[in-house]
TORMI-181295 format. One record per residue: residue number from 1; residue in three letters; x, z, y of N, C-alpha, C in turn. Coordinates in Angstrom, 3 decimals. Layout:
<recs>
vexza	torlum	nxx	nzz	nyy	caxx	cazz	cayy	cxx	czz	cyy
NUM	ala	X	Z	Y	X	Z	Y	X	Z	Y
...
</recs>
This chain:
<recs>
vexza	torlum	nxx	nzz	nyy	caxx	cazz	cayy	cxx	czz	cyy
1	unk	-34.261	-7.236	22.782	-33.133	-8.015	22.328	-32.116	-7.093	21.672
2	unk	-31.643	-7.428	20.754	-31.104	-6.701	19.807	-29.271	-6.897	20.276
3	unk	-28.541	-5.550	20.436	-27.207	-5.646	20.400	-25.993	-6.278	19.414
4	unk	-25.493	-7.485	19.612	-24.519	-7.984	19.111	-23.390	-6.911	18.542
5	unk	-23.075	-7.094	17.480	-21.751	-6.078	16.924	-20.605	-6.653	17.126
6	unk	-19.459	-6.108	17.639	-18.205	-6.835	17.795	-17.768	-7.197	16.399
7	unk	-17.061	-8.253	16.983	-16.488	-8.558	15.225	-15.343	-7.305	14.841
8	unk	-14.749	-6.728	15.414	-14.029	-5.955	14.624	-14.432	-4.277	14.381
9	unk	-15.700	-4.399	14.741	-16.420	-3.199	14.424	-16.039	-2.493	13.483
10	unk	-15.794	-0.928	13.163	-16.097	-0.259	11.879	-16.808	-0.418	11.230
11	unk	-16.661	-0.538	9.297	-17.439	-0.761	8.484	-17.938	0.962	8.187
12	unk	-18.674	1.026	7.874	-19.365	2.493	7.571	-18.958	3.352	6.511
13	unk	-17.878	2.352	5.448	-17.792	3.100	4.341	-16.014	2.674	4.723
14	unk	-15.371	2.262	5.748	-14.010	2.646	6.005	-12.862	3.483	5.518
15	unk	-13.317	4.859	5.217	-12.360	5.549	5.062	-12.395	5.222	3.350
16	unk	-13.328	4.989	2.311	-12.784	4.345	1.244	-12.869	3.235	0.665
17	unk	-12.723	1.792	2.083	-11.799	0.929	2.388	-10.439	1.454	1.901
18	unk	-10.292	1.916	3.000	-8.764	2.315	3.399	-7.664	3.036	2.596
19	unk	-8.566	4.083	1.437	-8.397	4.856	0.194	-7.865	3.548	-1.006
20	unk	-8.732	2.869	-0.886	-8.608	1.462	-2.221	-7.512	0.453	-1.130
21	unk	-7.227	0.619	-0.469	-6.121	-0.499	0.387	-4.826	0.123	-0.637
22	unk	-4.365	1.279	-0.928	-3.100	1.617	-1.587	-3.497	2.423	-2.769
23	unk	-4.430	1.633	-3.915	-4.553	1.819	-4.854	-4.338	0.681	-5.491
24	unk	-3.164	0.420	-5.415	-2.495	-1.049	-5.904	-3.631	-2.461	-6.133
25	unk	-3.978	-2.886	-7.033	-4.411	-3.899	-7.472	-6.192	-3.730	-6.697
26	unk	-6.500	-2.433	-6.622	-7.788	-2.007	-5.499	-7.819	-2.717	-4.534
27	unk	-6.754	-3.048	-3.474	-6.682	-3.428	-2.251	-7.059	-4.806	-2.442
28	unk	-7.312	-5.502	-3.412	-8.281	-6.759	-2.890	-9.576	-6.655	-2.370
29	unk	-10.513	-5.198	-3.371	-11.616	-5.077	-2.868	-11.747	-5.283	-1.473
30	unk	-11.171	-4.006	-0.514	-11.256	-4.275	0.718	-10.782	-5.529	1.487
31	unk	-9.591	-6.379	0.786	-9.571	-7.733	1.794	-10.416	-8.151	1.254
32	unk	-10.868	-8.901	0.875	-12.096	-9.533	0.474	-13.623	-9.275	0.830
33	unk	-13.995	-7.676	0.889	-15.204	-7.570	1.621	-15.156	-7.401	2.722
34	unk	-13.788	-6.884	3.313	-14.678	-5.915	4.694	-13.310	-7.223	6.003
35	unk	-13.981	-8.236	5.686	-13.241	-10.017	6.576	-13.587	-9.339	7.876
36	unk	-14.532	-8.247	8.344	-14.736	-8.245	9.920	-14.192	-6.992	10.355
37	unk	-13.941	-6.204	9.585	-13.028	-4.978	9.726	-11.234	-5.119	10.088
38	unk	-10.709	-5.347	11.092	-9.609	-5.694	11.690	-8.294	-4.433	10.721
39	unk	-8.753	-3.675	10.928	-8.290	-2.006	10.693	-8.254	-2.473	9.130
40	unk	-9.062	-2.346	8.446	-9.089	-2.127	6.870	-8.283	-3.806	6.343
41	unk	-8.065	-4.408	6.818	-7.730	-5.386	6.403	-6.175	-5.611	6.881
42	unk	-6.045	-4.816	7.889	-4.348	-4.793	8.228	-3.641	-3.653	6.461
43	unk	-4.503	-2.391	6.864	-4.381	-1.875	5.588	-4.156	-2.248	3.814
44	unk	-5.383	-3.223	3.926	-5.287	-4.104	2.472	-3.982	-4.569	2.274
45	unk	-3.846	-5.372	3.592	-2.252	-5.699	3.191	-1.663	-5.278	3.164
46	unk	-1.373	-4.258	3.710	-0.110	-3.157	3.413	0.259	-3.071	2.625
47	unk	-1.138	-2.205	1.657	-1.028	-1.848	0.553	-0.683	-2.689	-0.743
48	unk	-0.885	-4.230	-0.305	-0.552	-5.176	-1.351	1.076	-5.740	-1.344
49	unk	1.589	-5.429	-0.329	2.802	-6.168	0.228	3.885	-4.770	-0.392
50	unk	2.712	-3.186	0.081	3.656	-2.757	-0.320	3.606	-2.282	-2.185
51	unk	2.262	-2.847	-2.909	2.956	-2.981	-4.314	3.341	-3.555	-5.243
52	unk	3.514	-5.163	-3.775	5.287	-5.836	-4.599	6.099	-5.217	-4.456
53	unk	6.398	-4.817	-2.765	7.727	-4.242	-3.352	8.135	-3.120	-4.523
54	unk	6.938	-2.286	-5.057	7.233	-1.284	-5.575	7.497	-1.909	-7.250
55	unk	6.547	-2.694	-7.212	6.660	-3.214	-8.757	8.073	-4.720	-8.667
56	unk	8.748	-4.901	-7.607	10.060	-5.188	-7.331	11.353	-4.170	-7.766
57	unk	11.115	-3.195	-6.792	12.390	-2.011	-7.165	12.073	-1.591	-8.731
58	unk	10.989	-1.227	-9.893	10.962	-1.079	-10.947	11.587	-2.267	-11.280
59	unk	11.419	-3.287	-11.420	11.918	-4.283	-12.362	13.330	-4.537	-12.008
60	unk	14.144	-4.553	-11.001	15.555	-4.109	-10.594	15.990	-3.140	-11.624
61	unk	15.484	-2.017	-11.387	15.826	-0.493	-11.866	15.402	-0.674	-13.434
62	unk	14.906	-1.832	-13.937	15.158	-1.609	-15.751	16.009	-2.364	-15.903
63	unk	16.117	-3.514	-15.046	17.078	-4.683	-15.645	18.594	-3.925	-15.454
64	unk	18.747	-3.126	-14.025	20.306	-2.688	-13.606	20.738	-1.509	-14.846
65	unk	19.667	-0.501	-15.433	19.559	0.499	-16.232	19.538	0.392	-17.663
66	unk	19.281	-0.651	-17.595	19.311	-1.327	-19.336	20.990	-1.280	-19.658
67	unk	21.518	-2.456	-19.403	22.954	-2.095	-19.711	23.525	-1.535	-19.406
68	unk	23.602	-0.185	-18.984	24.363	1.265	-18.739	24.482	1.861	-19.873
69	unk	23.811	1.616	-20.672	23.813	2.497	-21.932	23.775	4.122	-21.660
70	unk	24.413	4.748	-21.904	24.534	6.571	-21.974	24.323	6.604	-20.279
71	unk	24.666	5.850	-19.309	25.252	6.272	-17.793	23.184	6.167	-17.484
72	unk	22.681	5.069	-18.138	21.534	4.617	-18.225	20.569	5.757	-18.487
73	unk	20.503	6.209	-19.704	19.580	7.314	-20.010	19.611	8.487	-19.258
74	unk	20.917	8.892	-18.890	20.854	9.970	-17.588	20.223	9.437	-16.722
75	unk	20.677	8.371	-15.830	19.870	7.380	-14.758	18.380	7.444	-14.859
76	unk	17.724	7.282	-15.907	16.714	7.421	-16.108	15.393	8.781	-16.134
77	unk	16.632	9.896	-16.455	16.021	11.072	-15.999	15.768	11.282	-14.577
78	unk	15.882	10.426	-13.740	15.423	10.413	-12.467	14.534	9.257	-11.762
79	unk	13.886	8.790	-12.952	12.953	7.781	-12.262	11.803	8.372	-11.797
80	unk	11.186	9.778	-12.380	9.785	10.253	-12.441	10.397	10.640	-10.824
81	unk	11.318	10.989	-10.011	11.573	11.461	-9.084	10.917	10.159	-7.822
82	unk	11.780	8.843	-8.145	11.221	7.856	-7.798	9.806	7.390	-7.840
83	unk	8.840	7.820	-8.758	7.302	7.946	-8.611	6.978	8.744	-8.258
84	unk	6.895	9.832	-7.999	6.992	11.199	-7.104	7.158	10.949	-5.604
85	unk	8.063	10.377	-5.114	8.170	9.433	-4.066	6.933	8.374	-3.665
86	unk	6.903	7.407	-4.729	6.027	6.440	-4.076	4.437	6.978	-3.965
87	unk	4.236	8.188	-5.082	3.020	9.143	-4.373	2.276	9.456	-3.263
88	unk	3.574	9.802	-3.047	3.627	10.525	-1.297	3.812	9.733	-0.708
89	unk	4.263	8.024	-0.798	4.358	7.282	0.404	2.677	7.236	0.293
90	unk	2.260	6.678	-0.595	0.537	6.450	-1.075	0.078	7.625	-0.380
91	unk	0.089	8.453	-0.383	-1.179	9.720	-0.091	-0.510	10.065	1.185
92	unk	0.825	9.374	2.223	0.869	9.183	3.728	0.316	8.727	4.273
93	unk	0.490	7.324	3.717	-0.263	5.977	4.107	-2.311	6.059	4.051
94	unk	-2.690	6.994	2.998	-4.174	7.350	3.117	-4.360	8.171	4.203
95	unk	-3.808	9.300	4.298	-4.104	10.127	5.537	-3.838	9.627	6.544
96	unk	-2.786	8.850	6.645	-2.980	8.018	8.159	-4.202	6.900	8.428
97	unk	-4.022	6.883	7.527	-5.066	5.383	7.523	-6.716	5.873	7.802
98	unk	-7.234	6.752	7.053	-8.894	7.414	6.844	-7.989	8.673	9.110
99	unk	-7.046	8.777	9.135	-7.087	9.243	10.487	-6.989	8.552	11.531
100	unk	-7.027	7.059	11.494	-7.184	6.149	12.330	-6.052	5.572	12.696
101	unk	-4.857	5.859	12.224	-3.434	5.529	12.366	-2.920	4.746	11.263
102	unk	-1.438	4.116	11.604	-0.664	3.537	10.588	0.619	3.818	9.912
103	unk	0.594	3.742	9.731	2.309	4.492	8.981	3.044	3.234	8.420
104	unk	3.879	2.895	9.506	4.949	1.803	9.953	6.169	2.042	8.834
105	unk	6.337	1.454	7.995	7.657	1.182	7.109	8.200	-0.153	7.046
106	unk	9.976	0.191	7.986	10.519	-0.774	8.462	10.607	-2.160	7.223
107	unk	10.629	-3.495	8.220	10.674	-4.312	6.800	8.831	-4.496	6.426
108	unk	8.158	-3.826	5.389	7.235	-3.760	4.522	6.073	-4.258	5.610
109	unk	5.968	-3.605	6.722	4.505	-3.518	7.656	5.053	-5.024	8.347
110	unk	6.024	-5.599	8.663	5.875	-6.556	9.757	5.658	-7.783	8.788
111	unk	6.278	-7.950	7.594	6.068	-8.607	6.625	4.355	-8.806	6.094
112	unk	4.045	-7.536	6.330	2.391	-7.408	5.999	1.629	-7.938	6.947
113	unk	2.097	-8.044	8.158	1.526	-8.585	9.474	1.211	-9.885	9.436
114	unk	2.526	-10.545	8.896	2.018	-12.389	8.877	1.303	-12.571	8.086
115	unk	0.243	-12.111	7.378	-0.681	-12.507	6.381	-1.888	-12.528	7.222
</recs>
């Protein structure tokens, strides 16, 4: 008689699940295939919840930066700083994630939860 798999078993190819969970528009792959993977699918959402918000704060930050004019174009020499940032939230959120952990950002993760 053959052993039953729990439903929330590890999928075998997990850790790039979990890689494509915060590769923005990627993270459907994993919700969508891996429905019995508990872990990769908390992840998916993360990663989707968290790139509204990111493609949120850009569209703020052209509309508020647009009419600044001169105050604006300085302003703007510091956006690459702001993607530089969301990098490193991305390549936190992978190493925690492929290490079996989560990386909790207040707001973003509990929001990701009710899905």
């Amino acid at each position: 008689m053959a052993d039953a798999t729990p439903a929330s078993a590890p999928s075998s190819n997990r850790n790039v699940m979990i890689l494509l969970s915060y590769l923005w528009l990627l993270a459907l792959v994993p919700l969508l295939t891996e429905k019995d993977d508990k872990e990769v699918q908390w992840h998916a959402k993360h990663g989707l919840v968290l790139m509204v918000a990111e493609l949120f704060v850009w569209i703020v930050i052209s509309i508020v930066l647009g009419p600044l004019g001169i105050f604006g174009c300085v302003a703007v020499l510091f956006t690459p700083l702001l993607a530089l940032g969301q990098l490193a939230l991305h390549i936190a959120c992978i190493v925690k994630g492929i290490n079996g952990k989560r990386l909790i950002i207040p707001g973003l993760s509990e929001f990701a939860e009710k899905f």
